[in-house]
Structures are given as C-alpha cells and as structure tokens.
N, C-alpha and C positions, 0 to 999 in steps of 0.2 A: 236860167233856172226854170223846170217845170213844177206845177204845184198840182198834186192832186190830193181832193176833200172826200173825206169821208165822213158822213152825214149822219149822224148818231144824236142828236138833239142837243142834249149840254154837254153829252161827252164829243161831240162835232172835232175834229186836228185836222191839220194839212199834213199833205205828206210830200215834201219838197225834193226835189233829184235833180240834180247839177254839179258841177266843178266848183270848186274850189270853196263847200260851203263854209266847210270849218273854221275859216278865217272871217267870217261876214258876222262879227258881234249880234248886230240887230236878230242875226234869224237866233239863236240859242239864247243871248239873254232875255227878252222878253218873255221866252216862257217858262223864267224862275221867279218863282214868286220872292223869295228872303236870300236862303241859303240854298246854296247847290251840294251835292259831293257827285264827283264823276268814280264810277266803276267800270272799270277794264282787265285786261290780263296783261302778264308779263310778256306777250308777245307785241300786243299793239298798246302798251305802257311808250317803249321807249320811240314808236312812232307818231305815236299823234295826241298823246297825254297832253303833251307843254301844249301845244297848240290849241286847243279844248280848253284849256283851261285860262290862257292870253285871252281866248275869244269870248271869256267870260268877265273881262274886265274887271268892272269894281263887285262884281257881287263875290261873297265873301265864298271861297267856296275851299274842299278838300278831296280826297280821292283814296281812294283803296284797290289794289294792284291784286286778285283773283290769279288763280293756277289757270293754266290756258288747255282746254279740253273737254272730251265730252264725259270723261271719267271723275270728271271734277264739279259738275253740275248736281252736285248733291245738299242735305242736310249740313253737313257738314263746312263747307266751304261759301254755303248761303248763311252760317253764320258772322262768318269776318263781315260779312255789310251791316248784321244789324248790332255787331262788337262795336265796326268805328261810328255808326248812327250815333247809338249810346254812350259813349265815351265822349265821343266831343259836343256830346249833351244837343243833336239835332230835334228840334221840336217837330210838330205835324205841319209847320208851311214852307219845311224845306220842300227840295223840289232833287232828286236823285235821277243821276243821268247815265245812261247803256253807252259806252261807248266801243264797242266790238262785236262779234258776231252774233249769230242765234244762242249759242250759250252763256252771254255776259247779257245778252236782252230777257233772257226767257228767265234769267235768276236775280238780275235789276229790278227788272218788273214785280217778280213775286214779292222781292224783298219792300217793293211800292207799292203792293196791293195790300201788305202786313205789316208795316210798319206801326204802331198807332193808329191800326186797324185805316190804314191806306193814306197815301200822300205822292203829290204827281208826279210821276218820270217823264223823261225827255230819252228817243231812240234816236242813236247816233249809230246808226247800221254801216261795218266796214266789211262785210264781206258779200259777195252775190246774192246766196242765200237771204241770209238777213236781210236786205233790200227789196228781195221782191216777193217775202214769205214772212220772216218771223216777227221781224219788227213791226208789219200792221196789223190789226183785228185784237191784241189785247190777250194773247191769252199768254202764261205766264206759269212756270212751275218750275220744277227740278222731277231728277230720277230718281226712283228706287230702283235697288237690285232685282227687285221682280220686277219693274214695271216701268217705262220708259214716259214720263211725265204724267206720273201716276199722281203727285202730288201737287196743287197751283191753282191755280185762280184766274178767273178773266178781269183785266183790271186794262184799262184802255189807257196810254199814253196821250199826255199834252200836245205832242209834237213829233213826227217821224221828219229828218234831215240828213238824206242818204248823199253822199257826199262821192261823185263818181269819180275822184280823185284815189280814194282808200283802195281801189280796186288793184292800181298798178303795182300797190306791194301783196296782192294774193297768188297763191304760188297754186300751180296750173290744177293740181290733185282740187284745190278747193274750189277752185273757177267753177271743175266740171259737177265737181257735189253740188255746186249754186242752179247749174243748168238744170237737175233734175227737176226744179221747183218751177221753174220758168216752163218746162216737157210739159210739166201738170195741168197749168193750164187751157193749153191747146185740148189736150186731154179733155179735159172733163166739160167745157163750156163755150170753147173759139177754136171753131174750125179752122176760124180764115188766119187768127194768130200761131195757130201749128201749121200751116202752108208757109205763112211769114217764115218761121222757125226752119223749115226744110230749107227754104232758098238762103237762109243767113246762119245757118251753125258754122261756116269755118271763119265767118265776119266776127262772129261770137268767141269761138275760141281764140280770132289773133284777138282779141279786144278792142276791136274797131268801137271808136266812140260814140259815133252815132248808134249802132247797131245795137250796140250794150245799153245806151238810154234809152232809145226804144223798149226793148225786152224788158227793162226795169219799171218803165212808165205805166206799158199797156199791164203787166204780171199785178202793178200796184191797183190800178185802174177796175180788172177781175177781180180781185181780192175786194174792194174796197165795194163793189158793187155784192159781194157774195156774204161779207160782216152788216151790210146795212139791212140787205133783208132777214138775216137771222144770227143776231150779235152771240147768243151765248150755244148755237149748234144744239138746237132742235130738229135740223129738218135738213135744208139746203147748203149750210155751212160744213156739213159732215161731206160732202163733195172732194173738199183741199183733200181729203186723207186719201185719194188715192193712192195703190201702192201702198200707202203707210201702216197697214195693219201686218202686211208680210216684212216689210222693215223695219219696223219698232220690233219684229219679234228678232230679227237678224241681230237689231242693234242689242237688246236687250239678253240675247244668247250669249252669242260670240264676247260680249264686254263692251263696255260703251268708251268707245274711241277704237275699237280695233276697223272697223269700217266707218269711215264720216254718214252721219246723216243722208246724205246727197244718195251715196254707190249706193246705200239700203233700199231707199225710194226708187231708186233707176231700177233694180231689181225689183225690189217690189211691182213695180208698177209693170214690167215685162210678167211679172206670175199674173197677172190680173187679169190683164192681156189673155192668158192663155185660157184663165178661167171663164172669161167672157167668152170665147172663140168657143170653148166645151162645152157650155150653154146653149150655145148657136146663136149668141145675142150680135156675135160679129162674126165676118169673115175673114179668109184666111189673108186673101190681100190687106184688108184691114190692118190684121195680128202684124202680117209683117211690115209694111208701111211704119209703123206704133217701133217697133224692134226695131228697124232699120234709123230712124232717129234716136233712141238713147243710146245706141252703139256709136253713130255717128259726137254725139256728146263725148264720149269716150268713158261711159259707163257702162258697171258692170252688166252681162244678162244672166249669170248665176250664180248663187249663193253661195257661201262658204263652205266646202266640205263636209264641213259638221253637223250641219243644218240635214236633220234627218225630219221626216215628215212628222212623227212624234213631239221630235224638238219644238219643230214650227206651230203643232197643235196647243201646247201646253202653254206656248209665251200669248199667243193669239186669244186664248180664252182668257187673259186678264188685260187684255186691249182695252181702252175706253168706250168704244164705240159699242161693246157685248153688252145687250140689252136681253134681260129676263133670260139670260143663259146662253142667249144666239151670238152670234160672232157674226158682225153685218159686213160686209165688205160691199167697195166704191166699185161698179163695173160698167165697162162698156157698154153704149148702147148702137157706138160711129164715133167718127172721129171727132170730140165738139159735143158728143152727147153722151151723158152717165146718169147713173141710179145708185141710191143704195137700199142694198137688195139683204134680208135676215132671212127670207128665204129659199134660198136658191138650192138646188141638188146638191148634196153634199157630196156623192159620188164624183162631181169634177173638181171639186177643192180638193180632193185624195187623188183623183188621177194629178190635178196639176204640179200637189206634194209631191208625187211620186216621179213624176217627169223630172221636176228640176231638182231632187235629191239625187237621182241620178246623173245630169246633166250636172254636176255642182264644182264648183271652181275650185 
C-alpha cells in the first residue's frame, strides 16, 4: 500500500492505493465515526457491496443500491440517499461511503456535503477515473439538463481508499475514459509524467500492475499538490478542466451517458490542442505529439456528429468556469505547461469549432 496526504489543515485525508484494500477493516472503519450507510450502483452492488460492508465489522451500518450511469446523476436519484438517511433516522455523526465510480462519488459526496448541512464521507473509488480524478479534492454535485455539474458543493472526504483490485472487473470502454484524466495531467503540469505515459500506454491498457499504480499514485500525487494550493478553484485549480469546457458541452449535448466522461475530455482536450496551436501558443509537432497520445489511449479525436459549432457555443457559455460572460478555456502553453486564458482570439475557438464539426465522428 501507498499512501498519499493531502494537506488541507483540519480537512487534511490520506489517499491510499493498493491491492487488496477492501478487505483490511482497520483502513475503512476507523474513519466512521457511529454509523456508516454505503452507496453504490446496481453494477458494482453485486461485486463488492458484501465485502465493504464485512470490512465494516461491528459498526452498525446499511446501504442503498443507485441506478448505474451518468444519466442518473441527477436531483432525482440523489434523492433515494437522503430517503434512506431519513427513514432509518441517520443523525449528523453518521459517516456515508462512495462506493463506485465518479458518479456514485460525486452524488455520495453532495448528498455529505447536504445532509444536516454536512456530515463525513468515506471514497471507495472502483474505476480508473475515479481513482486518479474524482474521488480526491472534494468537489461534489449532480447534473442538470442544461448543465453538467451545475449543481454541488465542495465538501472534502475523510478518506480516499482506491483499491487496485476493483480495476480488474472494469470493462476496456471505461479503462480508456479513465486514461483521459491520467493524459491531463502530463498535460497541464508534468512533462516528465507525459514522457512516462508515452513509454507505458499499452502497459496501461493490458493493465499491467505496476504501471497502473504508478499512474494512479503520481495522477493522485498532481491533484493533491493542485487542491492544496487552491482548494475551492480560484486560480490554479481551474487547470484539471482541461478539455473539460468542450466536453462537459458534448456530455451535456448529446445526453449524459451517450459518451462516458473520459471519450468527452479526450476530445475535448484534442480541440484545445488545436485552439492553443491557432494561437501560436504551441507548435504543430506539439499539437501532434498531444494527438498521437489520446489516440494511442484509444480515444475519441472527434465529436459527435451533432455537435455543430452553435451547439458547442450555447452549452459552453453556461460552463462553470464563464466569468462575467467570457468562456475561459485551459490552454497550452508546452507540454507540462497551461494557462487559463478569458481572453484569447475568439476567431480560433470558431475556426477550431468549425474544423472539428467538420471533422466530427
């Protein structure tokens, strides 16, 4: 087991990564305070529920079983957590646990940042994604139809315990949506961990052990260093959204689950690419180097058909990140090095719309 701290004063948690943790009582009950309830989906319910809940021993605890998807991260289905809270009369020192991907963490969490105006979760991350993106730094919501985590709260978990055991039942579509979050970071802040990432994507895709805990360590490790300098994304925390302003608009278009998370951000993150190159902020070797890796992941590099430059404008201007009416987008500066930039030529955001509505899958 490796343990990496992220250093937030009293909100301070480890973030643990190893085999076999689900089984090791000590690490998940000590950070229940009374009562637990575990939340999950009916996908990874009949895989790792029992077990989760054995490794919770005597503490008294209960569970609630979520629709599995990203179409179900809504109002709606974030209520069934706070139905069995209340029903089985949970006071404010239970302690509520994510046991599943970025969608069962990122609607766990809210429903911990809301409950009786907040009470602590515990992240039990079983997919790539979630292990080395959504589960750490605390931020926490659900979708609207306009707006892809338009709704949420930053509310920091007790405890991240990413268990590189959970990996071996993810099916290859989700492996590679996990990669795009891992691409990110070479991206925006580690050169030397996107060189690592070229010499080891097909170690990654067979799942090679070492290789995979690696990427999950170092990914945790950027994150953890990028939440402590600016916890609630004033400044340098708005970095991670690479890509994510033209994917949140894909995801938020198209329907949320017709493309995973991941294929949005791989795309996204190639438009961005192209918009930095149109700037002249990068070169073309650059652009393609950048390209040549999330292809190599086996993500997407163009959008969905439908995705007309209109489309993409409209979902984009109720992005989080649109400040006093600009639409800020994460851009290149090198490989290793990004900005975000409110004002850039808007003339290359339209050419790079217009290239890849063209170009569009």
């Amino acid at each position: 087991m490796q343990t990496v701290s992220i250093d937030l004063d009293q909100r301070s948690y480890p973030i643990h990564i190893g085999s076999g943790l689900l089984q090791h009582s000590d690490l998940l009950s000590k950070h229940v305070r009374k009562r637990a309830m575990v939340v999950t989906n009916e996908t990874i319910a009949p895989l790792y529920l029992d077990q989760t809940l054995a490794s919770l021993g005597s503490v008294p605890c209960s569970s609630v079983v979520l629709k599995d998807g990203e179409s179900y991260k809504n109002l709606d289905e974030l209520d069934r957590i706070y139905t069995a809270l209340l029903s089985e009369n949970y006071d404010r020192s239970c302690t509520l646990i994510a046991l599943g991907g970025g969608v069962v963490g990122d609607m766990t969490g809210f429903a911990a940042a809301s409950y009786q105006r907040g009470v602590d979760f515990i992240q039990l991350p079983t997919t790539l994604l979630a292990q080395v993106d959504s589960s750490v730094g605390g931020k926490t919501g659900v979708n609207h139809t306009l707006g892809k985590n338009m709704i949420g709260a930053f509310h920091q978990p007790v405890a991240v315990i990413a268990d590189m055991d959970t990996l071996a039942t993810l099916n290859a579509r989700e492996l590679r949506a996990g990669l795009a979050e891992v691409i990110k970071y070479g991206f925006i802040i580690d050169a030397e961990f996107f060189q690592w990432l070229e010499e080891n994507m097909e170690a990654l895709l067979a799942r090679d052990p070492a290789a995979t805990a690696n990427a999950v360590k170092v990914s945790c490790q950027i994150k953890a260093r990028v939440v402590e300098a600016d916890e609630h994304e004033h400044g340098m925390r708005a970095l991670l959204n690479l890509g994510h302003t033209f994917g949140h608009a894909i995801e938020a278009a198209m329907g949320y689950g017709y493309w995973l998370h991941g294929e949005a951000v791989g795309t996204g993150m190639a438009m961005a690419l192209d918009t930095s190159h149109r700037l002249g902020l990068i070169d073309s070797a650059t652009q393609e180097r950048g390209l040549r890796l999330i292809e190599r992941a086996g993500l997407p590099l163009q959008p969905p058909a439908d995705m007309t430059p209109a489309k993409f404008l409209q979902y984009m201007a109720r992005d989080k990140k649109v400040s006093a009416g600009k639409v800020r987008l994460i851009l290149l500066d090198a490989i290793g090095q990004s900005h975000v930039n409110a004002n850039f030529d808007h003339e290359a955001l339209q050419a790079t719309l217009e290239h890849f509505s063209t170009q569009s899958a």
